[in-house]
C-alpha positions as CSV (number, residue, x, y, z in Angstrom):
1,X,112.7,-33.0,66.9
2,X,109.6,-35.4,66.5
3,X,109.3,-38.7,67.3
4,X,111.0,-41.1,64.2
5,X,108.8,-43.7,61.8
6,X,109.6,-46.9,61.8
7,X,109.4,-47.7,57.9
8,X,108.9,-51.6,58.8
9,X,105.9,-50.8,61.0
10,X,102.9,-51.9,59.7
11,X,100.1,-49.9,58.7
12,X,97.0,-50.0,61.6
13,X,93.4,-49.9,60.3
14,X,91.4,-49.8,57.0
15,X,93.3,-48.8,53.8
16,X,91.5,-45.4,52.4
17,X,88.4,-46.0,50.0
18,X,89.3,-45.0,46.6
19,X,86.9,-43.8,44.5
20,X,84.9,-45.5,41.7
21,X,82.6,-43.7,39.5
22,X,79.6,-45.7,37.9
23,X,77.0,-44.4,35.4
24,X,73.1,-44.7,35.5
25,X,72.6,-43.6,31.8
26,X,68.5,-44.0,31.0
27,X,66.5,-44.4,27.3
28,X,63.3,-44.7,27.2
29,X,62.8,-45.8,30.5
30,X,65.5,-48.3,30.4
31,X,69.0,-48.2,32.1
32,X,72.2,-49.6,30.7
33,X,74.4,-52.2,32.2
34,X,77.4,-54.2,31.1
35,X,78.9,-57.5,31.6
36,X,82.5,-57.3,32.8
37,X,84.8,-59.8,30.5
38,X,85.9,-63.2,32.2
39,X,89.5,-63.1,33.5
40,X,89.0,-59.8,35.4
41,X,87.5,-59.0,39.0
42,X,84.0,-59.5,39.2
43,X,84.4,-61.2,35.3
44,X,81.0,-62.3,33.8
45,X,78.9,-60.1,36.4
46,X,77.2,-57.0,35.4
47,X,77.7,-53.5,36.1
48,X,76.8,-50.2,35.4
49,X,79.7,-48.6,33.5
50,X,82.9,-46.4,34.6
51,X,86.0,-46.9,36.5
52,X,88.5,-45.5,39.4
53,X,89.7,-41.8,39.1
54,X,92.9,-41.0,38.7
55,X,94.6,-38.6,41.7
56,X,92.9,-34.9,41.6
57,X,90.0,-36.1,39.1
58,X,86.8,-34.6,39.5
59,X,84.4,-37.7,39.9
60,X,82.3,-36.1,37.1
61,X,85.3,-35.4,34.6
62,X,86.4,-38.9,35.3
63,X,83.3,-40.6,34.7
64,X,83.0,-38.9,31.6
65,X,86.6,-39.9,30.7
66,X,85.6,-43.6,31.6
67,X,82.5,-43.9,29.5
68,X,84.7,-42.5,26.5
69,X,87.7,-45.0,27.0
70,X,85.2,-47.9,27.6
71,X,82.6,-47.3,25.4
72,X,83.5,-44.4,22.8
73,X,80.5,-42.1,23.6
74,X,79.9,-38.2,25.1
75,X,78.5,-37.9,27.9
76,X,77.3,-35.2,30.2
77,X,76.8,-36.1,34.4
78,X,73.2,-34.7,34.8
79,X,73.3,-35.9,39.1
80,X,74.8,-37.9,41.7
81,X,72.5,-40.5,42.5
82,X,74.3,-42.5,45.8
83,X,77.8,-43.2,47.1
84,X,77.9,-47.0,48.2
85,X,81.1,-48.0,50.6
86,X,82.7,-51.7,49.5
87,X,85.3,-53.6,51.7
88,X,86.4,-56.9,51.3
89,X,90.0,-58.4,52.1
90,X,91.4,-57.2,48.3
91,X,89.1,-54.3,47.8
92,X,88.2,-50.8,49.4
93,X,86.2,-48.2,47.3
94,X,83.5,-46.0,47.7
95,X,81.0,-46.4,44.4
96,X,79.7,-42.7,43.2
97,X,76.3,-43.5,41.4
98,X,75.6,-40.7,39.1
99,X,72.5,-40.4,36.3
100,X,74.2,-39.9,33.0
101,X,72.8,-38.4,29.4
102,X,74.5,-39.9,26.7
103,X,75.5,-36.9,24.1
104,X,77.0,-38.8,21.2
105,X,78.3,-41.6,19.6
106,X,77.4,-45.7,19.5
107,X,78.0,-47.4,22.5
108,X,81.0,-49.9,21.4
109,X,82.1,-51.9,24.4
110,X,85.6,-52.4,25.0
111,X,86.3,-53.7,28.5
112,X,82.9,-55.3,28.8
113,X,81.6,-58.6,26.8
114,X,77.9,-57.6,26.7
115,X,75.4,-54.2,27.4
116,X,71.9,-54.6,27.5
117,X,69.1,-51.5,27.9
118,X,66.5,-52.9,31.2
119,X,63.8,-51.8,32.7
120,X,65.4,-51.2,36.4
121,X,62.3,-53.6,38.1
122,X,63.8,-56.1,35.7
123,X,67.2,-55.8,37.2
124,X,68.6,-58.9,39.5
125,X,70.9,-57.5,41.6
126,X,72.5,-61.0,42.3
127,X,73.9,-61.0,38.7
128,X,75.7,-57.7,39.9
129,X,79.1,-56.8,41.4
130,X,78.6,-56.8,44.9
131,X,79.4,-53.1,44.8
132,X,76.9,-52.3,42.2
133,X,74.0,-54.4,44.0
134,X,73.2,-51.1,45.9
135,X,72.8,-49.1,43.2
136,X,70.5,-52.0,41.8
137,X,68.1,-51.6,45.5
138,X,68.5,-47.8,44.7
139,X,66.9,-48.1,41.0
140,X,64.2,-50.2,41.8
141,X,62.9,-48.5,44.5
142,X,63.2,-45.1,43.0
143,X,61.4,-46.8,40.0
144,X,58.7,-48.5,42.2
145,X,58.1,-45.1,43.9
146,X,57.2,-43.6,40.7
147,X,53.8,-45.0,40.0
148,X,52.7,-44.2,43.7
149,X,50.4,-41.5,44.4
150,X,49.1,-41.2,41.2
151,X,45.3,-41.0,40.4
């Protein structure tokens, strides 16, 4: 017989990262973000839209499930883009960045107040969520990187 747990002793280290899925969804050179409503975490910051998956989800089924419940539209995950840890005292995720090609449907938001279509050199990653700031650094140098080398 193994050693007994103690059910009052507290749990040592970290909690696990759970993880977030976030959309990069581009038109004509322009990527969408949305304002999250006031009265929520990060409230009247931007983001780039999904959500957490729920136990078992594929991160690419879920963030198509997100952008349907949030914003009404078809999607299709064309790639993973960058994963981006986050810890602070009340939160512990890992972000999954993935490019995004809307299928059908008008955008309606539902959990957000705003959406707006920028260039991502226009972006200002200190309007972001602190967890979508990477994704922001991400954009614009992928974006900046473009132009170079060309004659």
């Amino acid at each position: 017989m193994g050693p007994e747990k103690d059910p009052m002793k507290k749990r040592t280290g970290p909690a696990p990262l759970r993880k977030v899925v976030a959309a990069v969804i581009e038109r004509e050179g322009k990527v969408l973000v949305a304002r999250r409503k006031n009265g929520v975490r990060f409230g009247g910051q931007w983001e780039f839209p999904g959500g957490k998956l729920e136990d078992g989800e594929e991160a690419e089924k879920g963030l198509e499930r997100e952008l349907v419940e949030e914003f009404g539209v078809r999607t299709r995950v064309e790639e993973f883009l960058c994963a981006v840890p986050y810890r602070s005292p009340s939160l512990s995720i890992e972000l999954l960045a993935y490019r995004v090609l809307l299928v059908s449907g008008d955008l309606r938001p539902i959990d957000h107040d705003e959406i707006r279509w920028v260039e991502p050199l226009g972006l200002d990653e200190s309007a972001f969520t602190e967890p979508d700031r990477p994704i922001v650094s991400f954009l614009k140098s992928m974006s900046a990187g473009a132009g170079e080398g060309s004659a």
